[in-house]
Structure formats: structure tokens, C-alpha cells
MOPAC internal coordinates of N, CA, C and O (Angstrom, degrees):
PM7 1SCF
backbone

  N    0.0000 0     0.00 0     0.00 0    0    0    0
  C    1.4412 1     0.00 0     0.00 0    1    0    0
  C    1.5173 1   109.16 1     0.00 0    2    1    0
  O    1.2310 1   122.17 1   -53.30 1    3    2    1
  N    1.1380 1   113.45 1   126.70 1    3    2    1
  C    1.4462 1   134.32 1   165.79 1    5    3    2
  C    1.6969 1   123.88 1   -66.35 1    6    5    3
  O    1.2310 1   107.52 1   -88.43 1    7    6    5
  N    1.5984 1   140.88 1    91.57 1    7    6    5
  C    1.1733 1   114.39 1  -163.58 1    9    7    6
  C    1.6865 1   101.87 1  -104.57 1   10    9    7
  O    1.2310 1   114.79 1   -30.79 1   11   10    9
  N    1.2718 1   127.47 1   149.21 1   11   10    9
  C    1.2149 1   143.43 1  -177.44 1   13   11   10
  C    1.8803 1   121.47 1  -106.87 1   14   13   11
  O    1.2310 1   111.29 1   -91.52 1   15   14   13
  N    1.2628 1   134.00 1    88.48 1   15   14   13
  C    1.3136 1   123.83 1   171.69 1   17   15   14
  C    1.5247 1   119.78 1   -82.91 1   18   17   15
  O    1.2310 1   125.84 1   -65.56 1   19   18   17
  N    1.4552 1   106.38 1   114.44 1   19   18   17
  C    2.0275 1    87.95 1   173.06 1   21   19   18
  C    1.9858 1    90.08 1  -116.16 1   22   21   19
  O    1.2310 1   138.98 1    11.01 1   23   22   21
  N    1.5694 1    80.80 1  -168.99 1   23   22   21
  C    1.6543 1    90.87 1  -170.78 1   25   23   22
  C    1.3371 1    82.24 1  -142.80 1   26   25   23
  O    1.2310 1   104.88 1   -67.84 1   27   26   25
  N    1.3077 1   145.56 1   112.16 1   27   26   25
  C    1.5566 1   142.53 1    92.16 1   29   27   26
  C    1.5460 1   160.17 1   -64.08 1   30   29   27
  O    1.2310 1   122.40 1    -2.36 1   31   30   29
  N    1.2749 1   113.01 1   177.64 1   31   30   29
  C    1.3706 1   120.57 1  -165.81 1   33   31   30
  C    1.8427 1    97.13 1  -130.53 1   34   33   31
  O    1.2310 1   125.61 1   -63.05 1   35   34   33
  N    1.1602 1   106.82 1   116.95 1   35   34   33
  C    1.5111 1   115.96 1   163.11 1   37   35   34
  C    1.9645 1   119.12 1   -75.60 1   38   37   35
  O    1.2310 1   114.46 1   -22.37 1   39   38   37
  N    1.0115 1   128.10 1   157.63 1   39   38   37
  C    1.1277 1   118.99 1  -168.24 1   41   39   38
  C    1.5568 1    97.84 1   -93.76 1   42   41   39
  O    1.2310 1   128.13 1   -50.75 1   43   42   41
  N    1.6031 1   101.96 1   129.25 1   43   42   41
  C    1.6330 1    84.63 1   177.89 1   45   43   42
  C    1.8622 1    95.67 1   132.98 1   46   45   43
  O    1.2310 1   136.78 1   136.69 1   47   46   45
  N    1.5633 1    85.11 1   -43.31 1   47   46   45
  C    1.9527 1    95.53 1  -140.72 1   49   47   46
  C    2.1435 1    79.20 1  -105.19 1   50   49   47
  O    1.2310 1   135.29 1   -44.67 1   51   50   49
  N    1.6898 1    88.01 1   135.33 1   51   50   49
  C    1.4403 1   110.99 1   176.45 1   53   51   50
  C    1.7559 1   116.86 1   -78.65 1   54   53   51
  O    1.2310 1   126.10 1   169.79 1   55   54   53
  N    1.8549 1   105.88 1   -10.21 1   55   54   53
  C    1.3624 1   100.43 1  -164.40 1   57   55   54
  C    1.4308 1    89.73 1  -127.84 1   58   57   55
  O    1.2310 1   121.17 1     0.41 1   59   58   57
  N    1.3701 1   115.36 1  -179.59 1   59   58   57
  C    1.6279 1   121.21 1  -156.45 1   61   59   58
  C    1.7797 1    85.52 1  -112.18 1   62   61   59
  O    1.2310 1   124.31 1   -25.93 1   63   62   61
  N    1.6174 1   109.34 1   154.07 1   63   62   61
  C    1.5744 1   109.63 1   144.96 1   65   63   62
  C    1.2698 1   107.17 1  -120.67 1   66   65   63
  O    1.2310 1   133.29 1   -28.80 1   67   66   65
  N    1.5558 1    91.91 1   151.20 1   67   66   65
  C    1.5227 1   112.01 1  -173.43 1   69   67   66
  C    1.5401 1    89.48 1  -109.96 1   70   69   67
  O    1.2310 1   112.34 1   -37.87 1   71   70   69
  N    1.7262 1   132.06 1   142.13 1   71   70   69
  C    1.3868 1   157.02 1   163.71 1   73   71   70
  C    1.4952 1   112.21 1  -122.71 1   74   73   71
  O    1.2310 1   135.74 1   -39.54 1   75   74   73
  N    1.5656 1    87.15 1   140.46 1   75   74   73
  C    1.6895 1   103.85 1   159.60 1   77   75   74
  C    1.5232 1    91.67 1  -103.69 1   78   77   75
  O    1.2310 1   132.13 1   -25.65 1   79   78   77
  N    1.1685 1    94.18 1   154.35 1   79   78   77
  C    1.6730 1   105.31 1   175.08 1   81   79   78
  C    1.9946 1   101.24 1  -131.07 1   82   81   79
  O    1.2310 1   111.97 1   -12.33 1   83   82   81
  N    1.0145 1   132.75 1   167.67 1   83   82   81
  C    1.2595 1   119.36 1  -177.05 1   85   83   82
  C    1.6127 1    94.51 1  -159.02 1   86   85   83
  O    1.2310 1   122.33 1   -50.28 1   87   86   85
  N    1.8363 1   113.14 1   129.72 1   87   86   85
  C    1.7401 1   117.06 1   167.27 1   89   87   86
  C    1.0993 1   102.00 1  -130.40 1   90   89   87
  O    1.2310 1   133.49 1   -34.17 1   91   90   89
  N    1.5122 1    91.54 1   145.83 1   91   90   89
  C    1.7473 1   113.99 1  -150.14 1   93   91   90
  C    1.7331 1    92.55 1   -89.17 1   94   93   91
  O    1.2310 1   119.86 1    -6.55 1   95   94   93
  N    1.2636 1   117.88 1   173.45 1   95   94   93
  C    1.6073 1   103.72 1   178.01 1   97   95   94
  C    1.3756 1    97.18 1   -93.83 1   98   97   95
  O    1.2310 1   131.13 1   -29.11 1   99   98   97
  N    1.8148 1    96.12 1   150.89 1   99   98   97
  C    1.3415 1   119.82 1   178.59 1  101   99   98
  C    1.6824 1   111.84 1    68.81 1  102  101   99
  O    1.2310 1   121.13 1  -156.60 1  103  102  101
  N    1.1296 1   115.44 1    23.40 1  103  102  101
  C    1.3228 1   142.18 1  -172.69 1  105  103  102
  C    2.0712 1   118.78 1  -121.29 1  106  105  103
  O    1.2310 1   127.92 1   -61.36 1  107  106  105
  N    0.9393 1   102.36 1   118.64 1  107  106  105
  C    1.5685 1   110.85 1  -170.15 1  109  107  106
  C    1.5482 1   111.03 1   -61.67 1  110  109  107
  O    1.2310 1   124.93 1   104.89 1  111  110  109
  N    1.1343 1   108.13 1   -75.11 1  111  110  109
  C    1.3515 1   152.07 1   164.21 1  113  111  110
  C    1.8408 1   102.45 1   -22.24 1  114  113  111
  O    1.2310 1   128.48 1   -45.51 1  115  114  113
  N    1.1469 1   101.27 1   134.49 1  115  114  113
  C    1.8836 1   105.36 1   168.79 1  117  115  114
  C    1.9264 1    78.84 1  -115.86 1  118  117  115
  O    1.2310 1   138.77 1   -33.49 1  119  118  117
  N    1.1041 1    81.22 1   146.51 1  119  118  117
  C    2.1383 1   108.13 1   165.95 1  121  119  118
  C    1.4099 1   117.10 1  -117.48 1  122  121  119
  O    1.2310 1   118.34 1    -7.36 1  123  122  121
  N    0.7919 1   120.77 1   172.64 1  123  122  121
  C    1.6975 1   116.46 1  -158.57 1  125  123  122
  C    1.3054 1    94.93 1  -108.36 1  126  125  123
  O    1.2310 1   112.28 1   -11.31 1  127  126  125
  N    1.3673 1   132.17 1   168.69 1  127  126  125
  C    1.7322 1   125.83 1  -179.23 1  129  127  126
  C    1.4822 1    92.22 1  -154.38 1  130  129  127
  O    1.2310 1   122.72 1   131.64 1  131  130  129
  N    1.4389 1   112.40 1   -48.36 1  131  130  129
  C    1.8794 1    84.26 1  -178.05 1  133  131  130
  C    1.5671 1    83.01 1  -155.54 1  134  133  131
  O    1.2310 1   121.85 1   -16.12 1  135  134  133
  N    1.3786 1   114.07 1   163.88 1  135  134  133
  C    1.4945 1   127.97 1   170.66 1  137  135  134
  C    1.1549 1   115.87 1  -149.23 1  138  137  135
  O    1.2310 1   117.26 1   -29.04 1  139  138  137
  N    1.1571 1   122.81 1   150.96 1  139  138  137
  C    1.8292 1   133.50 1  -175.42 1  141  139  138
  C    1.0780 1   109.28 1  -122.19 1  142  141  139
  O    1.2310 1   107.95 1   -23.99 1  143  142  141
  N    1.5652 1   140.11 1   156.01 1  143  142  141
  C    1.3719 1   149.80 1   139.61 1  145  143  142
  C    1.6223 1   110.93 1   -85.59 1  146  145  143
  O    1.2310 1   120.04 1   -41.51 1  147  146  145
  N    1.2989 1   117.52 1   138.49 1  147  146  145
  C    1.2252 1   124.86 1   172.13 1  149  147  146
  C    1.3298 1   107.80 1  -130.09 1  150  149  147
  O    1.2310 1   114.01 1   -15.96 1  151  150  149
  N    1.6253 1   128.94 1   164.04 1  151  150  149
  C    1.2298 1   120.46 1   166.54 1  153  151  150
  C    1.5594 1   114.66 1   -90.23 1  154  153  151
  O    1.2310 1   120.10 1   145.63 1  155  154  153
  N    1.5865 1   117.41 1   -34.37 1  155  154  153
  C    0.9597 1   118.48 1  -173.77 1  157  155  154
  C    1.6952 1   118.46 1  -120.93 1  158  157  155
  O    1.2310 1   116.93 1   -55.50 1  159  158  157
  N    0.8589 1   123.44 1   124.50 1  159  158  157
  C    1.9593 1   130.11 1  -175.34 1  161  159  158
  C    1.0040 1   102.26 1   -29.88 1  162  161  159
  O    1.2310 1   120.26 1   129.15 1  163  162  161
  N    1.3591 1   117.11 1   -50.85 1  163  162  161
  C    1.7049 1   111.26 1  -170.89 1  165  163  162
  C    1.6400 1   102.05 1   -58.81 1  166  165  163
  O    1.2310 1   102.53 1   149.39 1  167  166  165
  N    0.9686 1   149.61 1   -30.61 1  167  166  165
  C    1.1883 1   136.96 1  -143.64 1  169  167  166
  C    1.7496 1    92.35 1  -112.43 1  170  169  167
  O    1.2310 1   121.19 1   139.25 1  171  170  169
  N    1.0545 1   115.33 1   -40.75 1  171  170  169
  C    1.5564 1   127.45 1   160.84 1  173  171  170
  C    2.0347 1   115.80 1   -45.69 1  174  173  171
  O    1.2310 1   128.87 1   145.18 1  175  174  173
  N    1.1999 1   100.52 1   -34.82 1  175  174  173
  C    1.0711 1    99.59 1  -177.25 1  177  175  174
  C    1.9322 1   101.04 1   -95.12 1  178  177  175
  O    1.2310 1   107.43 1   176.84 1  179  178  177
  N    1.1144 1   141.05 1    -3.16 1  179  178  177
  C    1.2908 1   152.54 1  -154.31 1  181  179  178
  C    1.6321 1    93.94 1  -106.62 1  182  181  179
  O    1.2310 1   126.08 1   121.61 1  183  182  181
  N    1.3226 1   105.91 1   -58.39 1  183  182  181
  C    1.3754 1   110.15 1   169.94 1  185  183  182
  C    1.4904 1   116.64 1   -58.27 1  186  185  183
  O    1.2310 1   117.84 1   157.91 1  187  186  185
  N    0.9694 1   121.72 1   -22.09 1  187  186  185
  C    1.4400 1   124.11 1  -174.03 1  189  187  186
  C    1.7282 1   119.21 1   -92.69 1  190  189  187
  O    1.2310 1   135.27 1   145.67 1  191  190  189
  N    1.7358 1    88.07 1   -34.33 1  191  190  189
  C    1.9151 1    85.77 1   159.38 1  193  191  190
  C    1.5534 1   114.39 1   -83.93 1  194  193  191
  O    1.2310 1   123.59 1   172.65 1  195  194  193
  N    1.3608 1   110.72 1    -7.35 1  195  194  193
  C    1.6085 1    89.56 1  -179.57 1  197  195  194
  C    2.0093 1    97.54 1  -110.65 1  198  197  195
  O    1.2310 1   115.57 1  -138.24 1  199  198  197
  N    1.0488 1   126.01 1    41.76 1  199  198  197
  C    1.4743 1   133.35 1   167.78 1  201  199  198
  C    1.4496 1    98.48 1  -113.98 1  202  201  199
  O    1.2310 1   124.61 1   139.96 1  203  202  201
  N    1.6443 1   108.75 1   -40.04 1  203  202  201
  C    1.9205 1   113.87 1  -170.16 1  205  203  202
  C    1.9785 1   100.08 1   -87.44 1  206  205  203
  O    1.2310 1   119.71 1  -158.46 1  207  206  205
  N    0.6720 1   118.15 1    21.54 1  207  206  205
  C    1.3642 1   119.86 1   165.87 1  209  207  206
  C    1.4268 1   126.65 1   -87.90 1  210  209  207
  O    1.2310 1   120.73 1   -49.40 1  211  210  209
  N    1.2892 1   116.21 1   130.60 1  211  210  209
  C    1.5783 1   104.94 1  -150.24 1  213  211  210
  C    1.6377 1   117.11 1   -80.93 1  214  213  211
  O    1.2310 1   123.23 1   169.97 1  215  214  213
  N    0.9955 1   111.40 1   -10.03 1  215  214  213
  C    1.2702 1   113.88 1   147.47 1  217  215  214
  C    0.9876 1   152.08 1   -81.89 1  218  217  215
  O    1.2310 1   120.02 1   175.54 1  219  218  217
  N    1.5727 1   117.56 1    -4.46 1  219  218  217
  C    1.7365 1   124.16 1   134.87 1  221  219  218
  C    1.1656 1   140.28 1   -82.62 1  222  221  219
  O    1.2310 1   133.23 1   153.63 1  223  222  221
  N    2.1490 1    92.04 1   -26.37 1  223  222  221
  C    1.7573 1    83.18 1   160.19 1  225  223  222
  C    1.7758 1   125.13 1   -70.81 1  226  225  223
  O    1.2310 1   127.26 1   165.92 1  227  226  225
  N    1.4164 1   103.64 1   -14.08 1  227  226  225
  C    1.6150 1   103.06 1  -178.58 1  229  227  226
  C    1.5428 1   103.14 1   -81.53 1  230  229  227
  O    1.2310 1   103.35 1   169.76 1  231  230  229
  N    0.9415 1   148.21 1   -10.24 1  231  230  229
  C    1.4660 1   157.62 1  -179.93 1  233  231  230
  C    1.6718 1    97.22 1  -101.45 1  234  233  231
  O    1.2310 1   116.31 1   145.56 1  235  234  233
  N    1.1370 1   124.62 1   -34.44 1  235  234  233
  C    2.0611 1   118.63 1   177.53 1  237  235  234
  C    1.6585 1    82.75 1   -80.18 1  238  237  235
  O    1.2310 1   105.33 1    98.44 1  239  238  237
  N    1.0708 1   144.77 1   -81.56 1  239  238  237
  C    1.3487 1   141.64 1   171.55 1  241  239  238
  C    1.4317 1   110.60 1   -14.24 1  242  241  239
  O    1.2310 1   124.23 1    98.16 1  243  242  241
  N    1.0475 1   109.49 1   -81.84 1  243  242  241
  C    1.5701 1    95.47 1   179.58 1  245  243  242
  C    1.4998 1   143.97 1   -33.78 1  246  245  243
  O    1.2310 1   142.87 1   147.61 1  247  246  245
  N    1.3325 1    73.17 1   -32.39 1  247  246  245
  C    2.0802 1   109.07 1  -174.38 1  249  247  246
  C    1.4259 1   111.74 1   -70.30 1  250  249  247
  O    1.2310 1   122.39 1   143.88 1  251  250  249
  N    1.4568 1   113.03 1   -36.12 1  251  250  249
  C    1.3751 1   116.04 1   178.49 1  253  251  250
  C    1.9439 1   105.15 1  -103.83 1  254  253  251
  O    1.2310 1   116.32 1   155.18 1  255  254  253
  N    1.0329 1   124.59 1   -24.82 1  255  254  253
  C    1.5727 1   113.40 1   139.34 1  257  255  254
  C    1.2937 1   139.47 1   -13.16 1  258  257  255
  O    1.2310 1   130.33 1   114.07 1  259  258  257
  N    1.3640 1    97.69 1   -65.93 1  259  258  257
  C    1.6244 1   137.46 1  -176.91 1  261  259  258
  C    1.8128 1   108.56 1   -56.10 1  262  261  259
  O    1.2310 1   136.44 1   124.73 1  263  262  261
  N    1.6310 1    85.78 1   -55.27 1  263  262  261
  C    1.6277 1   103.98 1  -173.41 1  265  263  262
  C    1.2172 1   101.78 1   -70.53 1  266  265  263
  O    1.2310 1   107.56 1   124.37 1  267  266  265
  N    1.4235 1   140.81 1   -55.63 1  267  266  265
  C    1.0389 1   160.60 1  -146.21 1  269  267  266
  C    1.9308 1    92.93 1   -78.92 1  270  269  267
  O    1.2310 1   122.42 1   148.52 1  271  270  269
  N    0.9315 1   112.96 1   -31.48 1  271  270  269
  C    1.7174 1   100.14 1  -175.85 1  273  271  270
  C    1.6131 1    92.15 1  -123.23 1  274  273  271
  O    1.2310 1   107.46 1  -155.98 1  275  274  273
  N    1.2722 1   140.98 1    24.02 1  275  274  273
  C    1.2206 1   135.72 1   131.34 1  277  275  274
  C    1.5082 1   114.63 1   -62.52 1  278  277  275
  O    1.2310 1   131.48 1   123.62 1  279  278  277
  N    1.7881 1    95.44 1   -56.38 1  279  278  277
  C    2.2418 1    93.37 1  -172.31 1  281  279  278
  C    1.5854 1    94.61 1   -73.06 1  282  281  279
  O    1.2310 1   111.56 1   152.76 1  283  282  281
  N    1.3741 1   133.50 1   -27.24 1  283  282  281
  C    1.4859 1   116.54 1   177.04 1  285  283  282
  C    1.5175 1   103.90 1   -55.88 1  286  285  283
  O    1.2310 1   108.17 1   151.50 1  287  286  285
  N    1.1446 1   139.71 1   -28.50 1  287  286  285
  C    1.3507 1   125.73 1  -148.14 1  289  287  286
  C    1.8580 1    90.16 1  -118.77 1  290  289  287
  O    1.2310 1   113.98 1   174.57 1  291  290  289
  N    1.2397 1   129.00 1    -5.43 1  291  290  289
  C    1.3970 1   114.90 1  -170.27 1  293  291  290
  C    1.5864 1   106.56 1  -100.18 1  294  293  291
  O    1.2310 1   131.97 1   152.05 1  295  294  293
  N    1.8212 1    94.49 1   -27.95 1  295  294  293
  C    1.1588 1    97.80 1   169.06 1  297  295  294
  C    1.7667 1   132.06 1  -115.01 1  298  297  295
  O    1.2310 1   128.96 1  -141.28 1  299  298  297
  N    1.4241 1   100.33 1    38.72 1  299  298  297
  C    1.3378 1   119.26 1   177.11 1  301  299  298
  C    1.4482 1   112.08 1   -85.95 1  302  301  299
  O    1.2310 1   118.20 1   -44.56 1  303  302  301
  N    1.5626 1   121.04 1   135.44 1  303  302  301
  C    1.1177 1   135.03 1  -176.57 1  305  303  302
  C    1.6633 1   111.52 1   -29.30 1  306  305  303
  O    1.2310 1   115.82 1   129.96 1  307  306  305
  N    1.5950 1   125.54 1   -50.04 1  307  306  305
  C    1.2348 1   135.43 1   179.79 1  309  307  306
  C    1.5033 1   111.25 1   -51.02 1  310  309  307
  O    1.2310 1   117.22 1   113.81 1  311  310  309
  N    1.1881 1   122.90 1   -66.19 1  311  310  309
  C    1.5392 1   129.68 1   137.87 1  313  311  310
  C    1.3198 1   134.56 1     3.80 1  314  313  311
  O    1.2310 1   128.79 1   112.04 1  315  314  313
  N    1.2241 1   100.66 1   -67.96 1  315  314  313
  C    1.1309 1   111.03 1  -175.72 1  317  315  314
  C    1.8873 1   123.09 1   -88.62 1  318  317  315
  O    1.2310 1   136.42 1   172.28 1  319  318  317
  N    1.5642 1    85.81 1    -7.72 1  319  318  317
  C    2.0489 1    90.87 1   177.49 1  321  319  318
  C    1.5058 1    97.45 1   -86.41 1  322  321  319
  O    1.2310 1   113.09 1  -177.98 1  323  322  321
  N    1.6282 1   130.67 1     2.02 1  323  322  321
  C    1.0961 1   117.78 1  -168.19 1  325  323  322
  C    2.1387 1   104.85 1   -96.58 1  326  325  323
  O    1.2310 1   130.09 1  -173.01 1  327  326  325
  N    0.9819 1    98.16 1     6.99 1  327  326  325
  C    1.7464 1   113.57 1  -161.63 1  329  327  326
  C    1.7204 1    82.19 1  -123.22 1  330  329  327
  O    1.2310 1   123.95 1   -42.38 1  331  330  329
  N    1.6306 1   110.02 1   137.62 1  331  330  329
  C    1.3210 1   124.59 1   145.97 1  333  331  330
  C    1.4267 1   116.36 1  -108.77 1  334  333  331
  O    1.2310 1   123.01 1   -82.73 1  335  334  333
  N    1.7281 1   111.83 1    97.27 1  335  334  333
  C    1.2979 1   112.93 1  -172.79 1  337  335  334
  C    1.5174 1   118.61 1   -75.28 1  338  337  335
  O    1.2310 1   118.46 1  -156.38 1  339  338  337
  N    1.9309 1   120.53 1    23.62 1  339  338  337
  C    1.0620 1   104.57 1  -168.84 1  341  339  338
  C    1.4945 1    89.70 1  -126.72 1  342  341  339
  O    1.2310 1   108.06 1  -157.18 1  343  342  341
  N    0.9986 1   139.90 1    22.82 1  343  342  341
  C    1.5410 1   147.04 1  -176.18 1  345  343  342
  C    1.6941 1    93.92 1   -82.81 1  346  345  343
  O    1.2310 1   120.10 1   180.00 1  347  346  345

């Protein structure tokens, strides 16, 4: 997984957001994973060194691991012969 931080400003809006963005491999596309509002950059950018620290990205990694072979397994064929969805 590829992770992406930007820092913007919406038009309108006095405070910055800071995003993780995250692309899956073999995947084009970045997806969004978490975002903040801040009022001030500095604090936008504070959040952003402590998201790029490698010990939260290995714990955000993990996290979507986790998730990722939970819906594999809830919605795996085996799974799913145990439910009669036509009752």
C-alpha cells in the first residue's frame, strides 16, 4: 500500500485539511482513509508527521488488513451457504 498526505484549503474555509489518502497495489486510484480540519498549517502539518510515523502507519496497515480479511471471510462463498437469503 501506497500512503499519500496532502494539506489543503477549501474556498470559503479559514482552516486547512490535512488527508491520508491510501492506493491499494495494482490500483490507480488513492482512497481517502482519514482527514482532519485544523485552523492553523502548523498544526495541520504536526498531524501529518505524527500519521507518517512508522509506527502508525504499520498499525493503519494492519487495520485495513484486519478489515480486509474480515469482509473476505463474511462474504465468502462458505459463509454465505450458511444464510438462506430467500426466507
Amino acid at each position: 500500500m501506497i500512503s499519500l498526505f496532502q494539506i489543503y484549503q477549501r474556498d470559503g474555509e479559514n482552516g486547512f485539511r490535512a488527508e491520508h489518502l491510501i492506493r491499494y497495489p495494482n490500483d490507480e486510484d488513492y482512497y481517502p482513509h482519514t482527514e482532519v480540519y485544523r485552523s492553523d498549517i502548523d498544526e495541520a502539518r504536526e498531524w501529518i508527521k505524527e500519521q507518517m510515523k512508522d509506527e502508525n502507519l504499520k498499525h493503519t496497515y494492519e487495520r485495513i488488513q484486519l478489515a480486509n480479511e474480515a469482509m473476505a471471510s463474511f462474504y465468502s462463498n462458505e459463509n454465505r451457504s450458511k444464510y438462506d437469503y430467500n426466507e
